[in-house]
N, C-alpha and C positions, 0 to 999 in steps of 0.2 A: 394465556392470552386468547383471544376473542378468536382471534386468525385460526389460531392451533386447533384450537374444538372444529372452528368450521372443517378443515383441510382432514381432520379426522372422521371425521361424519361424512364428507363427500367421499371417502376413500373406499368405507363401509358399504355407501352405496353403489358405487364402480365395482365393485368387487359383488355385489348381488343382479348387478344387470349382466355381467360376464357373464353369468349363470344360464340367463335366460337368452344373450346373442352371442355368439364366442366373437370372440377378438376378430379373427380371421375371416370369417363371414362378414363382419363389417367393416373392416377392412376393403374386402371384395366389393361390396355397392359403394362404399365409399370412393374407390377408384373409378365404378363406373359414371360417376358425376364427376370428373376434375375438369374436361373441359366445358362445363356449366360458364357462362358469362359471370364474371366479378367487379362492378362497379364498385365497389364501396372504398378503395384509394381514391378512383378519380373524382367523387362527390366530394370527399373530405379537401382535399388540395386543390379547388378551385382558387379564384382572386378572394369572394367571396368569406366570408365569415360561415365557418358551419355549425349547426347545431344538429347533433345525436339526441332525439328523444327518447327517451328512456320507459319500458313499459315496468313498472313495480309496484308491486303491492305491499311490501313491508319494505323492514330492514332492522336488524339488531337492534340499534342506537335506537329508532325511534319506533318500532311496534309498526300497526298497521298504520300504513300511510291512505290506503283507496279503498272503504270499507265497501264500496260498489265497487270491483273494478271489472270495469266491464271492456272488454279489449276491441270490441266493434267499434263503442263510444268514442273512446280514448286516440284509437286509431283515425275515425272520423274526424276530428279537432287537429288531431297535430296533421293530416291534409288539408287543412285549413291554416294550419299554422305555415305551411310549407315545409316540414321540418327537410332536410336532406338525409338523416339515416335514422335507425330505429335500434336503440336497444334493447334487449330482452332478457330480462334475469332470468335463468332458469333453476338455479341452487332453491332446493325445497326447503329444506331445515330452517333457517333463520332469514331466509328471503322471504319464504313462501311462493315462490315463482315455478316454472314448469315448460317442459318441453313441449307439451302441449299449448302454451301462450305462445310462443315461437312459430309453430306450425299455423297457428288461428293467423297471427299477425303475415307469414307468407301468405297464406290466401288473402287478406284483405289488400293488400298492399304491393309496387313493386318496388319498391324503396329495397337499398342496402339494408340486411340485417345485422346485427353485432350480438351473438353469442356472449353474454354476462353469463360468467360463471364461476368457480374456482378451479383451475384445469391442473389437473394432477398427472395423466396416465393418457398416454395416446386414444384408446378407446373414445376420449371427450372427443377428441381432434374428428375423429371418419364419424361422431353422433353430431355432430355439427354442421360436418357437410349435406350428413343426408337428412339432417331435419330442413335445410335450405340457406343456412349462414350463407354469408359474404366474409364475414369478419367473426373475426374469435380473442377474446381476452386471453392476454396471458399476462401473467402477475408474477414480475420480478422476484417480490415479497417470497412468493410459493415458492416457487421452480429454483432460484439461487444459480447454481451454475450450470442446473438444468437447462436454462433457458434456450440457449442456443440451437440444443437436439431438437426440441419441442418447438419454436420458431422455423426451422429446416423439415420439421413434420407437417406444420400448416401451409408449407409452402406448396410441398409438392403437392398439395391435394386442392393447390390454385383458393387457398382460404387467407385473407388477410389479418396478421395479429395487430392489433392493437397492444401494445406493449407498458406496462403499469410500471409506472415508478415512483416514489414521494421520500427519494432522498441521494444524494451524491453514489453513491456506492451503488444503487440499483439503475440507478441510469448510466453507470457507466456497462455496468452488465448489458442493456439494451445497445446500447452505442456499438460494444463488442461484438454483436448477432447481425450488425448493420438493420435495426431497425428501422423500416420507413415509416411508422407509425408511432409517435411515443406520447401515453397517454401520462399526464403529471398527475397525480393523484393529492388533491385536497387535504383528505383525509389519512389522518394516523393511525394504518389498520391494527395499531398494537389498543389503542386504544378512543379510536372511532373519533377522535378531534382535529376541526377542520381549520384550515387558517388559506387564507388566496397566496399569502404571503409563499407557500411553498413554490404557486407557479412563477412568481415574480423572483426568484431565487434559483430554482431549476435552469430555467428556458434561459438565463445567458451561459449555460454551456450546454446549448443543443446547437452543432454545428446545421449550415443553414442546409436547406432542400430538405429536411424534412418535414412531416407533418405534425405538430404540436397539438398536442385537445388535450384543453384541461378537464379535467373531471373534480366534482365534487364542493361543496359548501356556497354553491354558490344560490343566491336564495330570491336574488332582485335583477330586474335589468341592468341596474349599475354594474351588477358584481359581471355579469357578461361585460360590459365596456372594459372593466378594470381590468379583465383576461387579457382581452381583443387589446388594452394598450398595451399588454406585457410583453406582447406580440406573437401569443398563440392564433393560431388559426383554427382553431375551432371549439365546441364545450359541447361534454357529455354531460346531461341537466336532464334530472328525473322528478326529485318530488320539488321543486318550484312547478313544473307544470302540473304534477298530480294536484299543488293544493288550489293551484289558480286558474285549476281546469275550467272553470263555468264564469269565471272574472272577463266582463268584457273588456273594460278598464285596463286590466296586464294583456289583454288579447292586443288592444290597438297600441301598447306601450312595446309589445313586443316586433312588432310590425313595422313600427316607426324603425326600431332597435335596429331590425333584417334589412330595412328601406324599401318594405314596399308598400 
């Protein structure tokens, strides 16, 4: 499976940055950033409708998505869009993304940032805080009954998880961690197929007061309405905006969408 190669290959590489920052040491700066301010709950749980823009340049399933991707650009638009958070793929192998995309987008920006990655090993957790996250993925899928530990690690270091699930069994794993963030995943990361239908299936057993964002397959303004009536409160959307970056047409379709 698709998952398993990634989650191998990231582990490869966790284990050759150890190399060059030990644990402990980063650890160490990581601590001295916890009480850094952390908006990125109170952005997503407004009355409002949120949307997470997504900074990516590839992905598995579909190859390069942004053969320019220019992150000033990019970043330029979606403060024009309004977006209220930012995500950042950092997984080099089959994203093609970077820790350095993260850093570029905290200087342009003070927007919540969201840590896109596959999080294996605490070490993600304190490179997250000190590249400047707000927020950090953590993927039911990976982690299993890890979750919990690794949830209780972003905590202390004041980082907010967003928390992946795209099926009965992983969302109750979340529910168990008392996740306040639960992100529904679109997509079948066994094999990269996406249907809305999962958030409309998930979200009536997410007991209320949390924050729901869907993430993934979603391609049109409609499909954002179709979330927003399933009654998530927010969507992680990455390449609908990479392809209809320069589209003024989905710019004022979008606008309309947010009401402003």
């Amino acid at each position: 499976m698709i998952l398993d190669k990634i989650c191998r290959e990231k582990y490869k590489r966790v284990e050759e940055r150890k190399k060059l920052i030990l644990i402990d040491k980063l650890y160490e700066k990581a601590g001295e950033l916890i009480s850094t301010e952390n908006n990125f709950k109170n952005v997503l749980g407004g009355d409002n409708f949120s949307i997470i823009g997504e900074f990516k340049k590839a992905s598995p399933s579909k190859g390069i998505i942004v053969p320019d991707f220019d992150i000033e650009k990019i970043a330029h638009i979606y403060s024009e869009f309004k977006i209220d958070a930012y995500s950042v793929l950092t997984e080099e192998d089959f994203f093609m993304g970077s820790d350095e995309y993260l850093k570029k987008v905290k200087a342009l920006s003070d927007r919540p940032i969201l840590r896109k990655d596959f999080i294996i090993d605490f070490y993600q957790i304190y490179e997250a805080k000190i590249l400047g996250a707000s927020g950090i993925l953590l993927i039911a899928a990976v982690l299993g009954e890890k979750l919990k530990e690794f949830y209780e690690e972003c905590r202390k270091f004041n980082l907010y998880p967003l928390v992946e699930v795209h099926n009965r069994e992983e969302l109750d794993l979340a529910l168990e961690c008392n996740s306040e963030i639960v992100g529904i995943n679109n997509r079948d990361l066994k094999n990269f197929n996406t249907t809305l239908k999962t958030t409309e299936d998930l979200i009536k057993h997410v007991p209320k007061g949390k924050i729901i964002i869907s993430e993934s397959g979603m391609k049109t303004i409609s499909d954002l309405q179709k979330v927003k009536d399933f009654g998530a409160n927010g969507a992680l959307v990455g390449e609908m905006f990479m392809r209809n970056i320069h589209d003024e047409e989905f710019k004022e379709r979008f606008n309309i969408f947010k009401g402003e």
